[in-house]
C-alpha positions in Angstrom: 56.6 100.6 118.7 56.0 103.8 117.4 57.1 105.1 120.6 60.6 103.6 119.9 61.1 104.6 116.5 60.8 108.4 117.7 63.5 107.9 120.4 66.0 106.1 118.2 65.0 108.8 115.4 65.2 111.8 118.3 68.6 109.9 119.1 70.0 109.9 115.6 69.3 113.8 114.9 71.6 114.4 117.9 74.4 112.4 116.8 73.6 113.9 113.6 74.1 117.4 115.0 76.6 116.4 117.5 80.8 116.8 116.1 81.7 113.3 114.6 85.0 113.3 117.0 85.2 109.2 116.5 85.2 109.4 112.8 87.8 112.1 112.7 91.2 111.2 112.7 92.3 112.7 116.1 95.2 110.9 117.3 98.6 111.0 115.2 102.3 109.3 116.1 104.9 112.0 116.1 108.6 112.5 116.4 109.2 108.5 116.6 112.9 108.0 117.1 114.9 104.7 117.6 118.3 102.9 118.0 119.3 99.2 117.0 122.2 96.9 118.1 123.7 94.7 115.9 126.6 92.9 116.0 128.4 89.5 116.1 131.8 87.9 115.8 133.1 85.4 113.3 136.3 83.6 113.5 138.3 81.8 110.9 141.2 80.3 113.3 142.2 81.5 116.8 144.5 84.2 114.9 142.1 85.6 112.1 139.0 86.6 113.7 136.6 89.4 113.5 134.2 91.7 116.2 131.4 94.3 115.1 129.2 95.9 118.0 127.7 98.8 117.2 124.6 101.4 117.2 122.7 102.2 114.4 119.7 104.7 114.8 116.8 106.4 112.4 117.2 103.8 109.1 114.1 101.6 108.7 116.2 98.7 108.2 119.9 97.5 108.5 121.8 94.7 108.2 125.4 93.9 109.3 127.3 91.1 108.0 130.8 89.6 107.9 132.7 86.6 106.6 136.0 85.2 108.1 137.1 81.9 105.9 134.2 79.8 106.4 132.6 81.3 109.2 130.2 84.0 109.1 127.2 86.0 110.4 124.2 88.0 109.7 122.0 90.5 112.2 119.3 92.9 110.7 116.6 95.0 111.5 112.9 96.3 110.1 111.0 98.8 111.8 107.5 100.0 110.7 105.2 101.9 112.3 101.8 103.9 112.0 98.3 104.9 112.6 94.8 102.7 111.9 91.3 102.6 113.1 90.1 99.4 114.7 85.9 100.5 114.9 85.6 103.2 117.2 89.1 103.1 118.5 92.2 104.8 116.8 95.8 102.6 117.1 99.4 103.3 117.2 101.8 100.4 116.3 105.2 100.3 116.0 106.6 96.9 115.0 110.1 95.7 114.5 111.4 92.3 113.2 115.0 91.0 113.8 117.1 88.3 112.2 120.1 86.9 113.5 122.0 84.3 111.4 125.6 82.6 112.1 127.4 79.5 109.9 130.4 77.8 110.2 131.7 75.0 107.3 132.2 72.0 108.3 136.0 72.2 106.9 136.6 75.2 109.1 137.8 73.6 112.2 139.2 76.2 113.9 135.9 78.3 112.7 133.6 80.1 115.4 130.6 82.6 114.5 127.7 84.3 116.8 125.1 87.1 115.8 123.3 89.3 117.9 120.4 92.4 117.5 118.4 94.6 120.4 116.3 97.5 120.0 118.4 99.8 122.5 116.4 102.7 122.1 112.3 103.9 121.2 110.8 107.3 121.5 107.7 108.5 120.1 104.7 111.1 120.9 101.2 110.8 120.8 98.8 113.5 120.0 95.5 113.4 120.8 92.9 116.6 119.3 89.7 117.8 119.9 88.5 115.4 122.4 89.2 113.5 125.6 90.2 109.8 124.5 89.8 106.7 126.3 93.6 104.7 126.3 93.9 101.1 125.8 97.6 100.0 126.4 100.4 98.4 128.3 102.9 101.1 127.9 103.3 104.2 130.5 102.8 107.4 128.7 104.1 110.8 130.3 102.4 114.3 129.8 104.7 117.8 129.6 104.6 117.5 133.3 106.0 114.5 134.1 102.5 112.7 135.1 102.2 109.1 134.1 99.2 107.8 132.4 98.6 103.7 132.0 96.2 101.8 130.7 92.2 102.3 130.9 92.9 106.2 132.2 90.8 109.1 130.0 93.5 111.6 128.6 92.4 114.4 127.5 93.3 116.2 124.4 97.6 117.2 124.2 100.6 115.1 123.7 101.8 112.2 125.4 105.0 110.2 125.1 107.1 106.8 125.4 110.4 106.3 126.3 112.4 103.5 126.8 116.3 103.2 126.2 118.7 100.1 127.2 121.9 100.7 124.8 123.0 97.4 125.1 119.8 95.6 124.8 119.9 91.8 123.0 116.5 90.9 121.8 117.5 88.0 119.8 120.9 85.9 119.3 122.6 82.6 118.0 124.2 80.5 120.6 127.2 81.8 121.9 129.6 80.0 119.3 127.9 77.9 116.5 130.7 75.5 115.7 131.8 74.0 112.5 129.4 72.5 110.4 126.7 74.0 112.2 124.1 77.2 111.3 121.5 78.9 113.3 118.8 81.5 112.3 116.0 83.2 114.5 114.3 85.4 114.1 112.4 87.9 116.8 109.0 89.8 115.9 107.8 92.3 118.5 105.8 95.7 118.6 103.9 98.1 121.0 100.3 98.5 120.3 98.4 101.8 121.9 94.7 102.5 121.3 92.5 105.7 121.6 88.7 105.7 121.7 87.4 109.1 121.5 85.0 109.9 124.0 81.9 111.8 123.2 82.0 115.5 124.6 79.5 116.1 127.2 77.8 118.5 125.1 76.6 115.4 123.0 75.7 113.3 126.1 73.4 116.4 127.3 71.6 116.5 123.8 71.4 113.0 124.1 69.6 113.1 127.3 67.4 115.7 126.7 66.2 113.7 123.4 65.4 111.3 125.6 63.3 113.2 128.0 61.7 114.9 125.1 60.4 111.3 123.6 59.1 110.5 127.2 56.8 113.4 127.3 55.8 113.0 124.1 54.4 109.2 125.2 52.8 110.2 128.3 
């Protein structure tokens, strides 16, 4: 017993002496840049109708609307995203929620209405200090050079970055027409998750093992 209390004790000086690289904050999102797509078309009668389609880029959160007699529609957007530690491991997120709304009175007859949103465009970086990191992920993430890096690779310290752009992407819509007297809402929630476990320099892993040897002697 005794024995084992001096090798965990020899083990915890080591750590003790050793950089505390996991309990650093060494991985921060940078540059994140993105696009949404909204749009939608409501109609009060064949001759008085209305179309929106558009791009709308860097706002946290938008929302376009219209209303034609008694038809109408609603498409928004929320992006957040950020940094958080999950035990050892550091994560990126970047979430975005999108709701798509479209009504049409049931005394509008001639009334049509349809919504529409898409993320069309996300960039960010990923910077990684002081020591090599162990990635946890589903996304592809490039270096400087071009080189691809997926999930369960070591990166080692530098930047790293995500890019993925379809301008007219539709992530969540109404029906084609909602027709009078009818409504629809849905709503689409999805977000890219990255995470980053430090990995101990091999400086620490050879005081480690050397503590180790060190308590063995000391037994025999």
């Amino acid at each position: 017993m005794k024995g084992k209390t001096r090798m965990l004790l020899a083990a915890a000086a080591v750590f003790a002496a050793a950089p505390a690289a996991s309990l650093a904050q060494t991985v921060q999102l940078e540059n994140l840049s993105w696009e949404f797509y909204h749009g939608g078309y409501a109609q009060a009668d064949s001759s008085d109708f209305e179309t929106v389609q558009d791009h709308w880029a860097e706002r946290t959160s938008h929302e376009v609307s219209r209303t034609l007699g008694g038809a109408s529609f609603r498409s928004s957007s929320l992006i957040t995203a950020g940094t958080l530690s999950e035990g050892q491991a550091q994560v990126v997120s970047v979430s975005f929620t999108m709701v798509v709304e479209a009504e049409v009175a049931a005394a509008a007859s001639g009334g049509l209405a349809h919504a529409f949103a898409g993320l069309s465009r996300l960039t960010f970086d990923v910077l990684l200090r002081d020591v090599p990191h162990a990635y946890t992920g589903s996304l592809s993430l490039f270096d400087a050079q071009g080189a691809e890096y997926s999930g369960g690779m070591i990166l080692n310290p530098g930047t790293y970055s995500y890019f993925q752009y379809d301008p007219f992407a539709v992530d969540v819509s109404t029906s084609y027409f909602v027709l009078p007297g009818n409504s629809e809402y849905r709503l689409e929630r999805r977000g890219v998750t990255l995470g980053f476990t430090p990995v101990p320099a091999p400086a620490s892993l050879g005081l480690l093992a050397a503590a180790g040897l060190l308590t063995a002697r000391r037994r025999r």
